[in-house]
N, C-alpha and C positions, 0 to 999 in steps of 0.2 A: 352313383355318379352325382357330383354336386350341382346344383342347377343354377347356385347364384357364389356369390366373392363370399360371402357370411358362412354359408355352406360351407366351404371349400377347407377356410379357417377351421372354423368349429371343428368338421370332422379330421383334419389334421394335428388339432390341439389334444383332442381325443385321439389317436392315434399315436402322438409323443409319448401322453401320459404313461403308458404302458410299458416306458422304457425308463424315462426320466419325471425325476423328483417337478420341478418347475419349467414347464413348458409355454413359453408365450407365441405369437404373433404381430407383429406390426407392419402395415402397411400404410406408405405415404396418403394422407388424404389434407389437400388445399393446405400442404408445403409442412404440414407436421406430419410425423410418426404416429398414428392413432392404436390402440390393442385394437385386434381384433376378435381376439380368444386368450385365454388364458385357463389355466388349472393348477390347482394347490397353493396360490395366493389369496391370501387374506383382504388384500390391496393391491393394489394395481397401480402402475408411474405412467402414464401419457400423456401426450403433446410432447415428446420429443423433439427439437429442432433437428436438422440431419445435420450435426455437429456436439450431440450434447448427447452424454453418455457412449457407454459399449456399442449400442444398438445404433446411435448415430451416426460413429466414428464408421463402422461398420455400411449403411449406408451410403455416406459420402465417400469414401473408398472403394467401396462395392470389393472386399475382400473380408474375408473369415477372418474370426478372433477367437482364441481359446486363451483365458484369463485363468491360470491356474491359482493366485492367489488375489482373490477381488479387491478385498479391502485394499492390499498398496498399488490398486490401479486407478491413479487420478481419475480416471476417467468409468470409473463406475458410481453409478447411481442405485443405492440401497431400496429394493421394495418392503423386504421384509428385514430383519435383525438377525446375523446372524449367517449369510450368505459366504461360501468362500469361493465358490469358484461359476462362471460363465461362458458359455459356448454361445457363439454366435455367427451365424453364416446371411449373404443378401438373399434374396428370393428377387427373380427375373422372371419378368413378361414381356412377352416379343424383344428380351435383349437389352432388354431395361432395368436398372433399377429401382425395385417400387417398395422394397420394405426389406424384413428381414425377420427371419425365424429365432429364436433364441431360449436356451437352457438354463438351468440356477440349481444351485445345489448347495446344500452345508455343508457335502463332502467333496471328497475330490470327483473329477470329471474320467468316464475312463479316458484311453491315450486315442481314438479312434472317434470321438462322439463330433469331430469337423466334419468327420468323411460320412458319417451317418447323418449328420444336419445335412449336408450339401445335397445328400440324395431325396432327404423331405424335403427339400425348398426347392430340389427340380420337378418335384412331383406336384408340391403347391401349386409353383408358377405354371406348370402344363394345365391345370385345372381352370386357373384363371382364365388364361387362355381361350378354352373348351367355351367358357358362356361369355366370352366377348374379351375379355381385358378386365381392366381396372374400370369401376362405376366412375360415371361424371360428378363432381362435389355438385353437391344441391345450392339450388340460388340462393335461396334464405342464407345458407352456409357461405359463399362468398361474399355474397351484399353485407353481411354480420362480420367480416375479415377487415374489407375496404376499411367499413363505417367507424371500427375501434381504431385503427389505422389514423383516421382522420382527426379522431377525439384525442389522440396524443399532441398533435404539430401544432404547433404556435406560429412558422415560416407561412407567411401569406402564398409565396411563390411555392411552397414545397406542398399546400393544400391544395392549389390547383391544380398542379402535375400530375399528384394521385385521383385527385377528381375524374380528368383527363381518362386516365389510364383505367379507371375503377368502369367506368361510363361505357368504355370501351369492351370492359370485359362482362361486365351484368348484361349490357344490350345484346353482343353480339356481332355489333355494326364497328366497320373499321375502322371509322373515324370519331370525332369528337372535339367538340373547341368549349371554352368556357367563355362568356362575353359577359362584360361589363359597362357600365355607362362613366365615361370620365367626368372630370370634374366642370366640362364646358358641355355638359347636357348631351353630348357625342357618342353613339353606339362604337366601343372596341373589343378587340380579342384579343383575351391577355392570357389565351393558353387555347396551343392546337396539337392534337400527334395524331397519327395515323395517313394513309396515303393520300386523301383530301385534305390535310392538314393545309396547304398552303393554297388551295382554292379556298376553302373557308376563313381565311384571312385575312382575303382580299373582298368580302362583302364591303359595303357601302353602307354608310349610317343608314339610309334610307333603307336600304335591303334588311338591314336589322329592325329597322322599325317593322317592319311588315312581320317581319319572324316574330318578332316581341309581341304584333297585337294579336296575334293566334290563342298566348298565353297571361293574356292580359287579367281575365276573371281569376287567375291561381291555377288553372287547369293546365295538362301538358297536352300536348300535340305531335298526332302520330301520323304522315302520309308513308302507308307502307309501299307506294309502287305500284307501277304495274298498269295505269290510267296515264291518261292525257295529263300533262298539267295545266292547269289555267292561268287564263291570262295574269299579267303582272307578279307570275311565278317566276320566270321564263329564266331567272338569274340562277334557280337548280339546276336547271338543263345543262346552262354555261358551265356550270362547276362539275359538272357529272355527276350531279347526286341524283340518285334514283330512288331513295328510302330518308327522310328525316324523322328526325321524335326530337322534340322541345321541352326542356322541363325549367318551371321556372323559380328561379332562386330569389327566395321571399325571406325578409326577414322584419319581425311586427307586421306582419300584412303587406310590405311592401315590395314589390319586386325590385331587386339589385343585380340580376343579372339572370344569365340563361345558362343552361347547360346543354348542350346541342350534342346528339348522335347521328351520324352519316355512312352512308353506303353507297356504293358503287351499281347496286344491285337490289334489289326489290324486298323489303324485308316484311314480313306479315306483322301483323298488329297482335302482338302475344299479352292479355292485360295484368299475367304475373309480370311478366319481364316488365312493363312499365310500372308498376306500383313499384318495385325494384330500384328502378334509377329514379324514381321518384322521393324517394326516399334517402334514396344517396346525394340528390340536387337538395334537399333538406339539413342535410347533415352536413353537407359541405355551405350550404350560407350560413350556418350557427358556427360553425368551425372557422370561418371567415371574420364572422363578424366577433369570434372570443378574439382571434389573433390581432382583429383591427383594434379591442378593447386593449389587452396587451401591449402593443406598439403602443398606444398614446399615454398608457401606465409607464411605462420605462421612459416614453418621451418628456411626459411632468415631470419625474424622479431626477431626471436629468437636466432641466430646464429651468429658468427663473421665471416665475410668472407674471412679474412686471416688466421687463425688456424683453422676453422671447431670447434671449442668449442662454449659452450654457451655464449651468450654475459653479458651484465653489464644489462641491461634491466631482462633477465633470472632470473642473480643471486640473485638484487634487489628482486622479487617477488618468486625465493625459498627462499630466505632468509625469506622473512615477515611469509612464512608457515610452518616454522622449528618447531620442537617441542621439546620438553627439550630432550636430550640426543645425541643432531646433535652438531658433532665440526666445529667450523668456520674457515678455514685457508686461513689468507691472504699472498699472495708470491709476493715478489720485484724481478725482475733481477738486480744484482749485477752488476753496472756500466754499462748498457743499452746503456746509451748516448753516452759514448765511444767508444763501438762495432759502433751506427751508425756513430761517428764524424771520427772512424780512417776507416773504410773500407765502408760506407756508405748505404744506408737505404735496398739497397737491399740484403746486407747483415744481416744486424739486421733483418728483416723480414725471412730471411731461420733461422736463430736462432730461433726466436718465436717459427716457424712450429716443427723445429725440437725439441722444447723443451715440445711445448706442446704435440707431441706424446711421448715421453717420459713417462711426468709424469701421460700422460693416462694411459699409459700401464703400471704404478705401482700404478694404483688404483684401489680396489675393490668392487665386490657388488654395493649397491646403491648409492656410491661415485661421485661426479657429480663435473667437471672442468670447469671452466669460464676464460674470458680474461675480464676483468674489467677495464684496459686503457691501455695505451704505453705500458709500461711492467709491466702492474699489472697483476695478475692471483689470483681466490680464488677456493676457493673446499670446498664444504659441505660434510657432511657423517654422519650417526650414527657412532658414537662413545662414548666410555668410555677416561677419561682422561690418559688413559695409552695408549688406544688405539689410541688418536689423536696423543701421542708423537710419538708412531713408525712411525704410518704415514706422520707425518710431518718429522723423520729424513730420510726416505726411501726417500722422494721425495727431498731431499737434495742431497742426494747420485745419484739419478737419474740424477741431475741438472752435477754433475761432467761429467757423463758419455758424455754431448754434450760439455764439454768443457766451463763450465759456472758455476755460482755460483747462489744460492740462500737463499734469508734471507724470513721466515716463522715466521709470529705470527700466533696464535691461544687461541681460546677461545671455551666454552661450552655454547651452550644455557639452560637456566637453572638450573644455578649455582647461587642459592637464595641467599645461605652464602656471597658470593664473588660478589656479585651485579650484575652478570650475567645472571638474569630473564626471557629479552628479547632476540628477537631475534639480534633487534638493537642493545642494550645495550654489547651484545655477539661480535656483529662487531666490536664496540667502544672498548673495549678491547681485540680482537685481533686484530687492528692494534697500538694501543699501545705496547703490545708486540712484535710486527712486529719490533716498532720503537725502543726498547730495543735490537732486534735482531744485528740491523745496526751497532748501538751506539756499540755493543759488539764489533764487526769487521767483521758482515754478514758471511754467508759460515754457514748458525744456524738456528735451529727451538727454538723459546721460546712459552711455553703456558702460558696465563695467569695466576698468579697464583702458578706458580710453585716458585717464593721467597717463598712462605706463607707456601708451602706445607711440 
């Protein structure tokens, strides 16, 4: 009688072998297919997802497969060279699917080896059974799951939520929130789940401060329960917390935020399990602070670094994704080169800045401003052809207000009549009309279009 899961395997592996050429075992452990025994392979395939190969498909079915010919079954995964044929049946515990038994051969399978797996893998699964079930994954082993987890996302919001969730499940404790400090020095929560999730997110700066000074030196903070609280606690009480731990999310030495686990219920002071999520509040402020590097690398890439507008790269590829009813406007400053020849460039540059907040700030909704070269500037937007005129003569009138001129063509994406289809095509004549703008005497919006109209 087997006394543990390794047991059980092993001597069921050994008991296969006595019948069949390649006898395996796999059992779900922390959401992969692991061997658990094997005989007559050289090599061995594990980590299956319950979706990937025979043994997977088999899994997430929870139905028997006999693969007479392997190689033309997409869904066979080769250990050795050479394979032709596969049996494979689930193995259940308490009803469950947790793995699944399976055979390999060079030759053929006899016609009956499903109905002979089915009766090992009820015999496995009664075994399991017999010493409890399936073992709990070790903590090392899910804290090591979360943590790679987190080293892939670059999504600031999609690292919290697994924080969150990761926090929740290393600790123990039902709840969990991630808190941060905004940009007006203000303690916030910018990620809660579990069933205090919305008591804990209603703290008060103040109440955070308190939480925060617990873990102020870099150390975490465990009140497991079970005692009086003390004065100026009193705000656990209200929330129903009966168990906190605090760990603090440091990055260069400095604290940027907390990662907090909550219970309902008293929870002991266990100092694996805090080194644990101590380590995962680590891993989560570096994974943090990659995606906040990231964000501000794609926001340069995208951005001009003298006006703070989007650049010609930008506009380029929102232009290619316009769709008919976006007006195209391209904008000249009105004797540019002058400004820098007569007072010089560092003046032409406080002009750009200041022009381009300007015609920021006379643009609406999903209105989007670019600096396109020296003194080029364009702006996409939905609009109607009435509605691109205003807008183009407003941002004219903007252009006075720094003490400057501007000449504006504009066009429609999607103006089929008038040859305007493309996005391109929409560019191509609004700055033809740009070029009409000039030729007028500049200090003028002209839209494509409007002789005809």
């Amino acid at each position: 009688m087997a006394s543990t899961v390794a047991e059980a395997c092993e001597g069921m592996a050994d008991d296969l072998r006595e019948t069949f050429e390649l006898p395996s075992i796999y059992l779900l452990v922390d959401g992969r297919l692991r061997c658990q025994a094997a005989r007559g392979y050289f090599q061995v395939v594990d980590g299956f997802t319950p979706s990937a190969g025979i043994i997977g498909r088999v899994v997430a079915r929870g139905e028997p497969v006999h693969v007479e010919d392997a190689q033309q079954d997409p869904n066979f995964i080769a250990a050795i060279p050479g394979l032709a044929a596969e049996a494979c049946v689930p193995v259940r515990v308490f009803d469950e699917v947790v793995g699944a038994l399976s055979v390999e051969s060079m030759t053929q399978l006899p016609a009956d080896v499903v109905e002979v797996l089915t009766v090992a893998a009820q015999h496995l699964g009664a075994a399991i059974e017999r010493v409890g079930g399936m073992p709990p994954v070790p903590l090392a082993q899910r804290l090591a799951r979360i943590a790679v987890g987190l080293t892939s996302l670059t999504d600031a919001a999609e690292i919290r939520r697994r924080a969150v969730d990761g926090a929740r499940e290393v600790s123990g404790m039902s709840s969990a929130s991630l808190n941060a400090v905004g940009p007006d020095g203000t303690w916030v929560v910018v990620c809660t789940a579990g069933p205090l999730a919305e008591a804990l997110a209603q703290w008060t700066h103040e109440e955070h401060q308190v939480i925060a000074a617990w873990v102020e030196a870099g150390t975490s903070s465990h009140f497991p329960g079970g005692v009086d609280v003390p004065r100026g606690y009193e705000f656990l009480l209200r929330s129903d917390v009966r168990a906190i731990a605090v760990q603090p999310l440091a990055v260069a030495g400095r604290v940027t935020g907390l990662l907090i686990t909550a219970d309902t219920h008293p929870v002991p002071h266990d100092p694996s399990v805090g080194a644990a999520v101590e380590l995962l509040a680590a891993q989560t402020a570096a994974s943090l602070a990659n995606a906040e590097a990231m964000a501000e690398l794609s926001r340069r890439a995208e951005e001009d670094p003298l006006t703070g507008l989007r650049n010609a790269a930008s506009f380029a590829a929102d232009l290619a994704a316009a769709t008919p009813g976006t007006a195209c406007l391209l904008i000249d400053i009105d004797h540019f080169k002058a400004v820098n020849d007569s007072f010089g460039h560092i003046a032409g540059d406080r002009l750009l800045c200041a022009l381009a907040d300007e015609l920021t700030s006379n643009l609406r909704g999903d209105a989007r401003l670019y600096r396109v070269g020296g003194d080029e500037l364009a702006a996409l937007l939905p609009a109607t052809a009435e509605q691109a005129s205003t807008v183009g003569l407003r941002l004219v009138e903007a252009a006075r207000r720094v003490r400057t001129t501007v000449s504006i063509g504009g066009a429609l994406v999607g103006d089929v009549v008038a040859g305007r289809d493309t996005p391109e095509a929409a560019r191509l004549h609004a700055d033809r009309a740009l070029y009409r703008a000039k030729s007028a005497g500049r200090d003028r919006f002209l839209l494509a279009g409007d002789e005809d109209r």
